[in-house]
C-alpha positions as a printed Julia matrix, in Angstrom:
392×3 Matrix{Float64}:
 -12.94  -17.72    8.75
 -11.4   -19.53   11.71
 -11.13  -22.77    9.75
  -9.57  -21.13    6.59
  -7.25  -19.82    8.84
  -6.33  -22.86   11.03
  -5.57  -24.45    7.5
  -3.42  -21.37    7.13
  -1.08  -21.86    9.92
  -0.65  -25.85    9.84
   0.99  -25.5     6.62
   3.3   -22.47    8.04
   4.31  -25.04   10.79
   4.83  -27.76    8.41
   7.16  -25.17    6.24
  11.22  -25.66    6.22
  13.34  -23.09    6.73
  14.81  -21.55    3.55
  18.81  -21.85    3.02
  21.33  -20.36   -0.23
  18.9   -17.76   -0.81
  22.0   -14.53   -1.25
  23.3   -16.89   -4.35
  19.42  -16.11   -5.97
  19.39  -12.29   -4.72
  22.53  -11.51   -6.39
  21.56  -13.11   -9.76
  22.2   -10.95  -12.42
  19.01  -11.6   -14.15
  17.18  -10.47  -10.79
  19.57   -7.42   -9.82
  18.43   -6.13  -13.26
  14.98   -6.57  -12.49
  15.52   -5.35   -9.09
  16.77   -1.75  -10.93
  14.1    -1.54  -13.52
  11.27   -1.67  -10.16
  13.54    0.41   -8.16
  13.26    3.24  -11.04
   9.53    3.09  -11.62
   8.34    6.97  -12.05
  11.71    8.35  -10.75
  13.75    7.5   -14.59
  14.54   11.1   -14.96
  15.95   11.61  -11.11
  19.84   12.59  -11.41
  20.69    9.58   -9.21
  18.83    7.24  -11.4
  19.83    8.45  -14.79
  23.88    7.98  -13.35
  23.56    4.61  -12.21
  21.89    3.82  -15.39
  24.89    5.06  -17.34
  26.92    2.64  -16.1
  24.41    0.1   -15.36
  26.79   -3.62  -15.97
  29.18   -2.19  -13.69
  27.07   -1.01  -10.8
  25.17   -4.35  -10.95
  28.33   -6.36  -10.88
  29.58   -3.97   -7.67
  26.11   -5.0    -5.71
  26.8    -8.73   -6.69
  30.06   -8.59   -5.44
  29.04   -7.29   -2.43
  26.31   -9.28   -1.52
  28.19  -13.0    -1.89
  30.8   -11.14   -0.48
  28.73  -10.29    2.7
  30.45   -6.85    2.02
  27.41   -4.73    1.41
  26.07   -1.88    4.09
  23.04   -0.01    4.32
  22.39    3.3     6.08
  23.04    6.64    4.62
  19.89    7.72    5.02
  17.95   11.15    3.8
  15.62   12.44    6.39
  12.64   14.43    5.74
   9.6    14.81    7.81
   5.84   14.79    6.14
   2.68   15.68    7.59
   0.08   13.41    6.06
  -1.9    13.98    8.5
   0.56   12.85   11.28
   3.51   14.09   11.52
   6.25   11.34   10.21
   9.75   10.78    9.62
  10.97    9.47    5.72
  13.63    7.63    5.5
  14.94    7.71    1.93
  17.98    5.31    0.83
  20.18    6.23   -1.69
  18.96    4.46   -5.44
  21.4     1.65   -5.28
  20.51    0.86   -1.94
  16.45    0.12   -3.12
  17.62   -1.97   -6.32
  19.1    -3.92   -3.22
  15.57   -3.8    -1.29
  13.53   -4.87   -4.62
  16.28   -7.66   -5.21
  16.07   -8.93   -1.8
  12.0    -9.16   -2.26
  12.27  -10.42   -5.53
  13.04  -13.45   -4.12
  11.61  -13.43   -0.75
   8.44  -11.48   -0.68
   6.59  -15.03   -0.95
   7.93  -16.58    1.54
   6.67  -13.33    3.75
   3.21  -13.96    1.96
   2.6   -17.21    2.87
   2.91  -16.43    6.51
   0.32  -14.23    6.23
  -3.62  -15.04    7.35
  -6.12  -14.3     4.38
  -7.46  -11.48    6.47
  -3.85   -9.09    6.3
  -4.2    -6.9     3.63
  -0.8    -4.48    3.24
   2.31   -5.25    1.6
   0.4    -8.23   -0.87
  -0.52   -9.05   -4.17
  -3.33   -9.08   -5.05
  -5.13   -7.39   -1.48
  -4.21   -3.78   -0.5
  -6.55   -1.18    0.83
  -9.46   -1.71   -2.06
  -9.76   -5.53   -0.98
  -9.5    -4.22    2.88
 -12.73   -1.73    2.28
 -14.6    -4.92    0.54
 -14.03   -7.22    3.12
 -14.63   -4.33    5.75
 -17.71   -3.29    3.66
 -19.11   -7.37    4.47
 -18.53   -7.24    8.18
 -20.04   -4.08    8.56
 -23.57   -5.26    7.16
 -23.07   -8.49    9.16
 -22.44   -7.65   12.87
 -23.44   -4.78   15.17
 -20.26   -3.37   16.83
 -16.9    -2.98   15.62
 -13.39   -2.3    18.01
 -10.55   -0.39   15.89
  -7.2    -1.19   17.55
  -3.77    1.05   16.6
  -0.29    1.0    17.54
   1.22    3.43   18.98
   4.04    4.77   16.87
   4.41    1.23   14.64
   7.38    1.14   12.87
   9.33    3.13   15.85
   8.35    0.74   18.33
   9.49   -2.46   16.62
  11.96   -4.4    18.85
  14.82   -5.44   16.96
  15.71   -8.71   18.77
  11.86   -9.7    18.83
  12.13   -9.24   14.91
  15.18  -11.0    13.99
  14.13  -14.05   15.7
  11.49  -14.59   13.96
  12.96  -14.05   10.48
  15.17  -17.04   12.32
  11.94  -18.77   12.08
  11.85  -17.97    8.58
  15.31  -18.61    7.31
  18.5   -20.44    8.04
  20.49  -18.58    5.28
  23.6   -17.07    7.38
  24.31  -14.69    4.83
  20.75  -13.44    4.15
  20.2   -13.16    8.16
  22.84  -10.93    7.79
  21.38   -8.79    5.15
  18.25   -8.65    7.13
  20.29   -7.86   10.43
  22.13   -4.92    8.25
  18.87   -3.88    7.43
  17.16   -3.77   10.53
  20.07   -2.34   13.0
  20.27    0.65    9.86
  17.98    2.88   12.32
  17.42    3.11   15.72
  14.62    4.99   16.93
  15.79    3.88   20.71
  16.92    0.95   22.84
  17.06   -1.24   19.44
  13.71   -0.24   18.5
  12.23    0.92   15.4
  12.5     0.23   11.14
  12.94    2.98    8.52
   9.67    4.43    7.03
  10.54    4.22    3.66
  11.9     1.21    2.92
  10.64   -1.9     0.84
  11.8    -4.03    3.33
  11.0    -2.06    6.34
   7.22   -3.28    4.94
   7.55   -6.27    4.6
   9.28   -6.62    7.85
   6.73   -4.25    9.82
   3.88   -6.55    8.37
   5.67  -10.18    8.98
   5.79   -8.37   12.59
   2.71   -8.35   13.39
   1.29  -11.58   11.51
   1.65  -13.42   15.13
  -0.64  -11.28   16.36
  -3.2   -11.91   13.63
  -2.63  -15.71   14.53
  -3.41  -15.56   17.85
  -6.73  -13.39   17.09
  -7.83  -16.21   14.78
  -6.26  -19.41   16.45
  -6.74  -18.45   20.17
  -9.07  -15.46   20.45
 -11.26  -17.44   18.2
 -12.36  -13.75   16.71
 -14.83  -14.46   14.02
 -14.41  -11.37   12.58
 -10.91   -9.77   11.73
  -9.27   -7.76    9.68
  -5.64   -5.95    9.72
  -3.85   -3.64    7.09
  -0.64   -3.36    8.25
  -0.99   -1.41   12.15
  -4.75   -1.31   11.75
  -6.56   -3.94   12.98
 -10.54   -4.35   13.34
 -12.67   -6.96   14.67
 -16.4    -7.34   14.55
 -18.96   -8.95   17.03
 -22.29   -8.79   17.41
 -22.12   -8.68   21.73
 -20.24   -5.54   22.98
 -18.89   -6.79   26.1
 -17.35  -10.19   24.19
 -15.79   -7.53   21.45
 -14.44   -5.14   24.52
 -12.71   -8.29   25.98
 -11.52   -9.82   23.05
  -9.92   -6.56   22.0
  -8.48   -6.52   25.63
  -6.48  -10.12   25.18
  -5.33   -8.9    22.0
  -3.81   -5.92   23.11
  -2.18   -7.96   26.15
  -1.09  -10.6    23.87
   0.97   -7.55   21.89
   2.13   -5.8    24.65
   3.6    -9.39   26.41
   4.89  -11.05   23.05
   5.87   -8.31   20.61
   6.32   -4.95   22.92
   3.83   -2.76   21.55
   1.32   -0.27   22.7
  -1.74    0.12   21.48
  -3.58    3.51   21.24
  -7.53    3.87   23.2
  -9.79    1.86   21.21
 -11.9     3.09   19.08
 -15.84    1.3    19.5
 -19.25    1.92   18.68
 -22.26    0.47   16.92
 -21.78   -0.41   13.4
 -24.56    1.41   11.97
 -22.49    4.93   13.6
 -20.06    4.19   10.6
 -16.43    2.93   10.93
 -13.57    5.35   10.03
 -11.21    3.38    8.1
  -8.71    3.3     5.62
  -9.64    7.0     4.59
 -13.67    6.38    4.32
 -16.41    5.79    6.37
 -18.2     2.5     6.51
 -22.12    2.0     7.07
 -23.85   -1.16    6.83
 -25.74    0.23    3.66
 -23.08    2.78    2.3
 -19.75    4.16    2.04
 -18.63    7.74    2.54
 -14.87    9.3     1.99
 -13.88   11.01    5.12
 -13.36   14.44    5.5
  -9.23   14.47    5.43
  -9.8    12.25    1.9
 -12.3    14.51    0.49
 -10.05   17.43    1.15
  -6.78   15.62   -0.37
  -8.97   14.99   -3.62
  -9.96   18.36   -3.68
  -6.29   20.25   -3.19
  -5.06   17.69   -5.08
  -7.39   17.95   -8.4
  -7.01   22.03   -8.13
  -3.27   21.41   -8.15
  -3.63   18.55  -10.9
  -4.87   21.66  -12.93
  -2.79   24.21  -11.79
  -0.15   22.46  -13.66
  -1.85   21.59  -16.28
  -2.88   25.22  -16.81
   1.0    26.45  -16.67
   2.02   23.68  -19.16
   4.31   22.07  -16.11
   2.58   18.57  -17.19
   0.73   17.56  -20.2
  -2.62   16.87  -21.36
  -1.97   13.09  -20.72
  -0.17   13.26  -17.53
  -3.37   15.46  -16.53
  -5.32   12.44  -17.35
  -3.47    9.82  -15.51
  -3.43   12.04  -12.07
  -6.75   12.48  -12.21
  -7.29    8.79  -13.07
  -5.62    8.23   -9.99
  -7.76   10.64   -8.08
 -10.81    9.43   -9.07
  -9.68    5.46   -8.64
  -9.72    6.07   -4.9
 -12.84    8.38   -4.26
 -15.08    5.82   -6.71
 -14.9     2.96   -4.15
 -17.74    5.52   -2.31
 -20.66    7.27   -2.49
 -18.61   10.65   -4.13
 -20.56   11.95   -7.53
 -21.47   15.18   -6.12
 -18.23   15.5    -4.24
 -16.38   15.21   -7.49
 -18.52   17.24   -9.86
 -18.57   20.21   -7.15
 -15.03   19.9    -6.97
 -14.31   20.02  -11.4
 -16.82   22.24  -11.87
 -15.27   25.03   -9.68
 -11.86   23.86  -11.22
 -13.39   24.21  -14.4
 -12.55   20.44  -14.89
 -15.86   19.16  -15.12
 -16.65   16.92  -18.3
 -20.16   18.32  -19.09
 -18.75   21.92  -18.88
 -15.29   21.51  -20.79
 -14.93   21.12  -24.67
 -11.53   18.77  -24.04
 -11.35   15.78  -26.43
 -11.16   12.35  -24.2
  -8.64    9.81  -24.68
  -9.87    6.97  -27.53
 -13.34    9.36  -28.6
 -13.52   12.29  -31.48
 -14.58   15.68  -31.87
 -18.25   16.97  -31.12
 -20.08   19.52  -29.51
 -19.24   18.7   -26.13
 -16.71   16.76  -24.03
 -19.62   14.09  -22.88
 -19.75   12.87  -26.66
 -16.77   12.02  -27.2
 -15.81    9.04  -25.41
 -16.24    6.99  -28.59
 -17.18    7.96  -32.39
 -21.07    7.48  -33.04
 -22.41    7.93  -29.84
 -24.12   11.37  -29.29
 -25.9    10.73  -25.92
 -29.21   10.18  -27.05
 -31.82    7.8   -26.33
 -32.34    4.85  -28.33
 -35.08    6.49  -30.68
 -32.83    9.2   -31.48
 -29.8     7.5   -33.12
 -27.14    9.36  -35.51
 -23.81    8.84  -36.7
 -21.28   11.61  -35.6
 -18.37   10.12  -36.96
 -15.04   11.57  -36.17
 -11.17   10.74  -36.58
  -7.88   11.23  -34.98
  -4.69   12.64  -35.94
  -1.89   10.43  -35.73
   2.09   10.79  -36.69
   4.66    8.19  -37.33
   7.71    7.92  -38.32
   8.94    6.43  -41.63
């Protein structure tokens, strides 16, 4: 790991800073893009559907504004959630995230390529799935894991400490400016903090923190490390090397980047790791309780709806797609066929017809025509059709 890295960071210090990036930004082709992301499962929100009407013009108003150096950001909807913690949402007004998904468009590599192998938020291609595999490795490898947290993240980030190293990053005086714009948008105190909310607030909160992950791999010489976005964890076999490790890493981000972290978290491997909304064993994985709870309310809600006629049939499908996407990365079949049989969603108890399968006797047979369930000796051919309408 500490060689991939080291590889890693040679090339970032052989990288040039980037110049006449605003020029690509406020391309037409990628301010269009930039809406058509921005409005992804929000197309029939009022605000979207009235930029849309006049979509030519409001595109040409952002490009104007951005070579112009004219554009301003702020304006901000609060609203607090509780999920578990309580947080602060800051939501931007629609034009203002076609600006955001422009502005990454464009410079979300750059971001990427800063990044260790071993940061998983905010990245194509990792996210929390890849985190829980990678996780999943260390755990059956070494004997003690150290969980690490900041304290408050995104309210804590020092705006000075930021911008200097998007300096690093960039020599683009206009898009410094955008990013300056961005980041002085919210203050949470002193010239601390980013929006929750934001595209670029993530991007910026992860960037943040990638000197950290540096110095865990390059200095620290951590052979085990992993971070998804605030979280980080590290893995040794010797407790007393893991406590001290973790003890120069959280000095190292209290000197350099102003950050606290919260008590750490320790303990033998085999105990189980809470992470990322499961539980990690060296043989197994379990959802934790606050994730087998939000599947639960969520599901009976899911069908709620369903029940009223507020969503459809299909849209019942895809949420519950969703659902099941997260819990089937652990050990959850008898969480999830307690939970649909008291709903009454359960597959072997509900006569529904499945997406792509036919009609039969029960809602287990028809995932696809001619199959029946039975074992090999026992073949027949239940063959069954679909209605379909189009238009002439």
């Amino acid at each position: 790991m500490v060689n991939v890295c080291s590889n890693i960071i040679r090339q970032i210090n052989q990288m040039k800073r980037k110049g006449y990036i605003v020029e690509q930004i406020a391309d037409t082709d990628n301010l269009r893009l930039a809406f058509w992301k921005a409005q992804k499962g929000k197309s029939m929100k009022q605000e979207v559907m009235l930029f849309r009407e006049n979509l030519d013009a409001r595109l040409l108003q952002i490009r104007e504004q951005l070579l112009d150096n004219s554009y301003r950001f702020g304006n901000y909807r609060y609203f607090t959630i509780h999920d578990p913690k309580r947080r602060i949402i800051c939501a931007a007004p629609f034009a203002e995230r076609v600006v955001h998904h422009a502005i990454m468009n464009v410079c979300a590599t750059d971001f990427d390529r800063r990044q260790i192998p071993y940061s998983y938020a905010c990245r194509k291609n990792k996210g929390t799935f890849a985190a829980l595999e990678q996780a999943a490795l260390y755990q059956k490898k070494y004997q003690w894991f150290l969980k690490l947290d900041v304290r408050k993240y995104f309210d804590s980030i020092d705006h000075e400490i930021l911008f200097e190293k998007l300096q690093r990053m960039y020599k683009d005086k206009s898009l410094l400016s955008l990013f300056r714009k961005i980041i002085d948008s919210y203050h949470a105190g002193d010239d601390r903090g980013l929006p929750i909310g934001n595209l670029a607030s993530q991007y910026f909160a992860n960037h943040y923190l990638s000197y950290a992950d540096r110095h865990a791999v390059e200095q620290l010489r951590i052979p085990a490390y992993l971070r998804y976005m605030d979280d980080m964890l590290l893995w040794f076999n010797d407790k007393s090397e893991l406590l001290e490790k973790g003890k120069q890493y959280e000095h190292f981000i209290r000197e350099h980047l102003k950050l606290e972290l919260k008590p750490f978290v320790h303990n033998k491997t085999g105990h189980g790791l809470p992470a990322l909304g499961f539980i990690l064993y060296p043989d197994r994985i379990r959802l934790n309780r606050r994730s087998r709870q939000r599947f639960s309310t969520k599901l009976r809600q899911n069908y709620t709806l369903l029940e009223r006629g507020e969503i459809s049939e299909s849209e019942f499908g895809v949420r519950t797609l969703s659902l099941y996407g997260f819990i089937a990365h652990a050990d959850s079949k008898g969480l999830a066929k307690h939970v649909m049989q008291k709903t009454g969603t359960d597959i072997e108890s509900s006569n529904r017809v499945n997406r792509g399968g036919s009609w039969n006797n029960n809602a287990g047979n028809c995932r696809v025509a001619n199959r029946n369930n039975n074992s090999p000796d026992n073949s027949n051919n239940n063959l069954g059709f679909r209605l379909a309408c189009s238009s002439k």
